[in-house]
Residue frames as qw, qx, qy, qz and C-alpha x, y, z in Angstrom:
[[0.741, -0.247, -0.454, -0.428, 6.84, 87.83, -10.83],
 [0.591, -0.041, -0.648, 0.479, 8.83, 86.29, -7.57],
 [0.132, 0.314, -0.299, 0.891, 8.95, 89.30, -6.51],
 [0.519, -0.268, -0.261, -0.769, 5.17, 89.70, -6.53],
 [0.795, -0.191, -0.559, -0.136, 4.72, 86.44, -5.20],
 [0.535, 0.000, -0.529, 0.659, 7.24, 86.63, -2.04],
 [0.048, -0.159, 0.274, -0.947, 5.60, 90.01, -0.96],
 [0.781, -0.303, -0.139, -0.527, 1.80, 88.47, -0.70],
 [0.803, -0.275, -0.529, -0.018, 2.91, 85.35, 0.50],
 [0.367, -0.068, -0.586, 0.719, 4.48, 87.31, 3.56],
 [0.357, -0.134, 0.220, -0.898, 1.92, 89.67, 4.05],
 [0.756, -0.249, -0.375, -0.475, -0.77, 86.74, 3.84],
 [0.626, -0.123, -0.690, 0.343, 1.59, 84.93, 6.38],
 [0.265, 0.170, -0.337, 0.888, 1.68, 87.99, 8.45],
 [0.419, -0.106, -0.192, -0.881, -1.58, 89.20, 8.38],
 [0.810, -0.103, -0.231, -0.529, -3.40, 85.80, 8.91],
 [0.800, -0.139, -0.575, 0.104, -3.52, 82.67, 10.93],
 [0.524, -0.801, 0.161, -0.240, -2.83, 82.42, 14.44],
 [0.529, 0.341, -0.734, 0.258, 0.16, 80.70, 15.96],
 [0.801, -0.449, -0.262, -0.297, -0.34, 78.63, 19.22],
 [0.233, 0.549, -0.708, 0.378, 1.71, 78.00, 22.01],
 [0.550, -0.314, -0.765, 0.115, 1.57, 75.59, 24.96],
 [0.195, -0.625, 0.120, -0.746, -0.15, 77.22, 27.82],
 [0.014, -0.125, 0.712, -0.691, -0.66, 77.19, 31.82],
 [0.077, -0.605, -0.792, 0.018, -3.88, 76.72, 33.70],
 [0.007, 0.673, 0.212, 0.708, -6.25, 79.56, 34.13],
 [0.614, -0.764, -0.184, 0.070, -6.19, 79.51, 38.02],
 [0.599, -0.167, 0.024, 0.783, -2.43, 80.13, 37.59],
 [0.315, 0.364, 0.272, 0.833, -2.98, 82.62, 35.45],
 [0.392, -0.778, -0.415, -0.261, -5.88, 84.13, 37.71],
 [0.792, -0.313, -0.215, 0.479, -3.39, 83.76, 40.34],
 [0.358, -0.041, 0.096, 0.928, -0.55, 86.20, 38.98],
 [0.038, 0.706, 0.192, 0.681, -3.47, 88.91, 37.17],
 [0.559, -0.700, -0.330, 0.299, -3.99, 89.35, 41.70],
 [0.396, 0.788, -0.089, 0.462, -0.87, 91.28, 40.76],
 [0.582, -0.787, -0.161, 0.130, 0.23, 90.70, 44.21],
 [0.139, -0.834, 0.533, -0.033, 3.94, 92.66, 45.69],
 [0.873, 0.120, -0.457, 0.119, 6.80, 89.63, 44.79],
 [0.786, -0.513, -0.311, 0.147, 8.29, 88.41, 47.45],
 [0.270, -0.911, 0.233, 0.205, 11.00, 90.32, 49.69],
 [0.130, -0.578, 0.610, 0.527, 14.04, 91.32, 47.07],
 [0.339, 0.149, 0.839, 0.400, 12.49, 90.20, 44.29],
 [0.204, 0.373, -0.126, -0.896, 10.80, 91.91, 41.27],
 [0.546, 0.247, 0.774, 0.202, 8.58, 90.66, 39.21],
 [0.183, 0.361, -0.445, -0.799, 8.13, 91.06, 35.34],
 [0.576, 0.494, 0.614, -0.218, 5.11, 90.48, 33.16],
 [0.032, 0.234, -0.719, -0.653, 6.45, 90.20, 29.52],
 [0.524, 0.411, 0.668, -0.332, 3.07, 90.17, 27.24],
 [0.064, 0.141, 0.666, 0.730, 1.61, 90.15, 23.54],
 [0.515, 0.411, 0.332, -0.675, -1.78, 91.31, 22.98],
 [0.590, 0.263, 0.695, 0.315, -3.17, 90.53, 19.55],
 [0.074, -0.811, 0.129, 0.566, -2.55, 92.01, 16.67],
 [0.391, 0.826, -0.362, -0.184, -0.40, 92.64, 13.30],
 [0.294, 0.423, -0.841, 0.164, 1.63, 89.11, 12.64],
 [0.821, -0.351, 0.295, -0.341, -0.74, 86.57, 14.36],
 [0.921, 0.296, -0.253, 0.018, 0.99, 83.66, 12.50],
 [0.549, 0.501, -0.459, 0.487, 4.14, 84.51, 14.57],
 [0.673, -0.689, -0.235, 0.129, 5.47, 82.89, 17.23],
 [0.213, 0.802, -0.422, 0.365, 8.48, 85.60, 18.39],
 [0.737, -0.119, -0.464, 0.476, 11.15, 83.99, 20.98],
 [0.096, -0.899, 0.002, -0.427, 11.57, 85.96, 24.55],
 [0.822, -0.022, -0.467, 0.325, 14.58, 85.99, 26.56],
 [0.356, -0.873, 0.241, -0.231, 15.64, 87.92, 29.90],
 [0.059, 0.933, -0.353, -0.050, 19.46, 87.46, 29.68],
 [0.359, 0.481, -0.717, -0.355, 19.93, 85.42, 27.22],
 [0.306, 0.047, 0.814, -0.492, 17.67, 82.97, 29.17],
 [0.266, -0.279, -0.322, -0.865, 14.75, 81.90, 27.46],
 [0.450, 0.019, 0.463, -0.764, 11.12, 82.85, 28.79],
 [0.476, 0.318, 0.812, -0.115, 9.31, 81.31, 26.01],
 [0.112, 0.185, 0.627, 0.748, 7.66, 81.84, 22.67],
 [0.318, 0.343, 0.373, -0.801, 5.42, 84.43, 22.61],
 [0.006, 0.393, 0.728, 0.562, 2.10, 84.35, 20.28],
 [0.053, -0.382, -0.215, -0.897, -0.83, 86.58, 20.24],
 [0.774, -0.392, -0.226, -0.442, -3.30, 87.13, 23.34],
 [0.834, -0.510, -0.209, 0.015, -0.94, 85.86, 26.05],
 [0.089, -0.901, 0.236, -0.352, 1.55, 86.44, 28.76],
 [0.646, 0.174, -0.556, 0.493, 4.95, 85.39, 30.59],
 [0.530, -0.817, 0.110, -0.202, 5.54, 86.00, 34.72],
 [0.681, 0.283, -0.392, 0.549, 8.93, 86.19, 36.02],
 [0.474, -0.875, -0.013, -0.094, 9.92, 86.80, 39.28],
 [0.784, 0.384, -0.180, 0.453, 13.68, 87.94, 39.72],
 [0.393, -0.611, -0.337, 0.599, 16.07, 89.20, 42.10],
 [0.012, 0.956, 0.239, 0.167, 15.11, 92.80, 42.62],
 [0.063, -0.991, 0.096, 0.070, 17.59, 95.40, 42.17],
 [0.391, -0.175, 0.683, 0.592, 19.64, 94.31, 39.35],
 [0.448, 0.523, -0.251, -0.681, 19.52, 95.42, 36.20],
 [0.680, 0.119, 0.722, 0.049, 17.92, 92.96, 33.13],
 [0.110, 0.226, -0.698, -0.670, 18.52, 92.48, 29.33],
 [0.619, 0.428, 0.576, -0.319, 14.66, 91.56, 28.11],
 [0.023, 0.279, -0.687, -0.671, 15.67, 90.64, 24.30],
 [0.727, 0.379, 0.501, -0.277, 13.04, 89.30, 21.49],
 [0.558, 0.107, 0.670, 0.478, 13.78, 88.08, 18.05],
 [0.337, 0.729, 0.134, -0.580, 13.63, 90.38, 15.48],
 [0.807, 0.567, -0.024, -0.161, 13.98, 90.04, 11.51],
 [0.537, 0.674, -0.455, 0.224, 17.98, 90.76, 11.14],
 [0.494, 0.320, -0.606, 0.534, 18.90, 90.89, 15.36],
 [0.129, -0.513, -0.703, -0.476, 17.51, 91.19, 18.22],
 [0.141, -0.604, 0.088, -0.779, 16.25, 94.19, 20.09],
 [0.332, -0.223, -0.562, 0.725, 17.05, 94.77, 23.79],
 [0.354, -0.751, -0.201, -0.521, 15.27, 96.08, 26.61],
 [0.404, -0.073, -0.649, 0.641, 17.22, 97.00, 29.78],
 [0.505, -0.672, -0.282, -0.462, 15.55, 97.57, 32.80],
 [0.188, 0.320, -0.625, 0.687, 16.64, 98.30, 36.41],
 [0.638, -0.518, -0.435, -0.369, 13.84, 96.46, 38.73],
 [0.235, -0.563, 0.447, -0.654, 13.67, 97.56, 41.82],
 [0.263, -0.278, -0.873, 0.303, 12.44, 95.09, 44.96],
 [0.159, 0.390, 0.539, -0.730, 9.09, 95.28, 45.38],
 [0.432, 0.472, -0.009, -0.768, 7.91, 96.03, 42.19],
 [0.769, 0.290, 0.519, 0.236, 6.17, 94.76, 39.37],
 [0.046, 0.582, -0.391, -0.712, 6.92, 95.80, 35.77],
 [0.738, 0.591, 0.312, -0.089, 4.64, 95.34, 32.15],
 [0.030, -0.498, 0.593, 0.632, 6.66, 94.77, 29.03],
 [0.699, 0.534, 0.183, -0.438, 4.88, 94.81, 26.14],
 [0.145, -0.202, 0.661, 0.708, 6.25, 93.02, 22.79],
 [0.508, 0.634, 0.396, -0.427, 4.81, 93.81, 20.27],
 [0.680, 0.279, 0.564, 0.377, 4.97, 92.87, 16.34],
 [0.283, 0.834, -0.093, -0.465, 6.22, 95.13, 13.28],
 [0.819, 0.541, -0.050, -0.185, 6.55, 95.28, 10.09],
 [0.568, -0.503, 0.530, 0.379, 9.78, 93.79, 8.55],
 [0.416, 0.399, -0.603, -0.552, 11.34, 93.32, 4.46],
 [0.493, -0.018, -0.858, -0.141, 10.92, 89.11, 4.43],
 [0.460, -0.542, -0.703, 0.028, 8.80, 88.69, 7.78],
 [0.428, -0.793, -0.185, -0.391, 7.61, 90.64, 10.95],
 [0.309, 0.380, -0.526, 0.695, 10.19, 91.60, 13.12],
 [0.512, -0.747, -0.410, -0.109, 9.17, 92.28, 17.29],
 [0.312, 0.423, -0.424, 0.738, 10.22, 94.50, 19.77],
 [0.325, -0.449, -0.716, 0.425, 9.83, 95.61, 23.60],
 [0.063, 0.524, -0.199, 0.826, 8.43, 98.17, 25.35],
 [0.146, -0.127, -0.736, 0.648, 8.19, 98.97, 29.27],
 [0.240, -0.471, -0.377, -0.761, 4.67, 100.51, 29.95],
 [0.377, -0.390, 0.397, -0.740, 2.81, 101.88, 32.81],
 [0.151, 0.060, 0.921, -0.353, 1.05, 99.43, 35.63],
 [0.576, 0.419, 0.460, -0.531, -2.47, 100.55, 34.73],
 [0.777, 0.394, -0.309, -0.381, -1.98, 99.81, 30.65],
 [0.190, 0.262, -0.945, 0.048, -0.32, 96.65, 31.40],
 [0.256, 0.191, 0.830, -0.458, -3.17, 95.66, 33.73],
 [0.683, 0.535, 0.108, -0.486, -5.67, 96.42, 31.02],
 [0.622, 0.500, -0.474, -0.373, -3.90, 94.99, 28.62],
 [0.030, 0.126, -0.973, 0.192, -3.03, 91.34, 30.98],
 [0.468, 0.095, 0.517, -0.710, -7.35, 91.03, 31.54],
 [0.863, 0.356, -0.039, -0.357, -8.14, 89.29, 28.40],
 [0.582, 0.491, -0.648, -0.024, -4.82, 87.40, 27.78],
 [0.988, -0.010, -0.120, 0.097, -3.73, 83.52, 28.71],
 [0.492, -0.623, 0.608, 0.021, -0.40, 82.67, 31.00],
 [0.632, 0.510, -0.581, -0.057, 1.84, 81.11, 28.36],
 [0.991, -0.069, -0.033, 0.106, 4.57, 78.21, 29.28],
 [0.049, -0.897, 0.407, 0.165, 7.57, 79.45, 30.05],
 [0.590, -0.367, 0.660, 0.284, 11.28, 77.38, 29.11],
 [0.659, 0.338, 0.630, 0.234, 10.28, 77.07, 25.00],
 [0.213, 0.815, -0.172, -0.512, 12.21, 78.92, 22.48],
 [0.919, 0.376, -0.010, -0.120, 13.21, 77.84, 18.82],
 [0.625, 0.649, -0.416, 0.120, 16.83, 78.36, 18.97]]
């Protein structure tokens, strides 16, 4: 019977509600979607969520061992960093949590998706890197988080 009980009340946590975070204006956020070139030696990274699987969860993001901020569904982080150095982009996941290295050139941007999955006791997240055009489609509906606010 626990059992029973423990596995709905995570999938009902998973599955439902939304989770909120503190956000930016939308002129900022207009601002960055411009997508302009960052500045000389410097890269810039767009770390985003879309919505999805696990709205109720807010997932911590951190770019080496820094954090960016709690992600939640439907919005997006900008980071501009020196360019040509390699970065650890980590995100909280159920047991530990999962790494994304990346070598950003100067000059460029770069889309990293997290994105929620399934987990035994809650919803784990992970990264991936993805092209400029599905990043730009997928940054046109979403909201320019707060950066500097993680739980741990």
């Amino acid at each position: 019977m626990f059992k029973k009980i423990a596995i709905i009340s995570v999938l009902t946590a998973f599955f439902t509600g939304c989770a909120s975070v503190p956000m930016e204006s939308d002129d900022k956020a207009s601002k960055l979607k411009e997508y302009a070139s960052p500045k000389d030696g410097s890269a810039g990274l767009y770390i985003y969520r879309t919505f999805g699987p696990g709205t109720a969860l807010k997932k911590d993001i951190w770019l080496n061992d820094e954090c960016v901020g709690q992600s939640a569904p439907n919005v997006f982080f900008y980071k501009e960093v020196p360019g040509d150095t390699e970065y650890k982009v980590s995100t909280e996941s159920e047991f530990s949590p999962n790494d994304l290295m990346l070598q950003a050139k100067s000059g460029e941007n770069y889309f990293i998706e997290q994105y929620i999955k399934m987990g035994v006791f809650v919803g784990g997240a992970d990264l991936k890197l993805v092209s400029t055009e599905e990043g730009k489609r997928d940054l046109a509906e979403l909201k320019l988080a707060k950066a500097g606010e993680c739980s741990k």
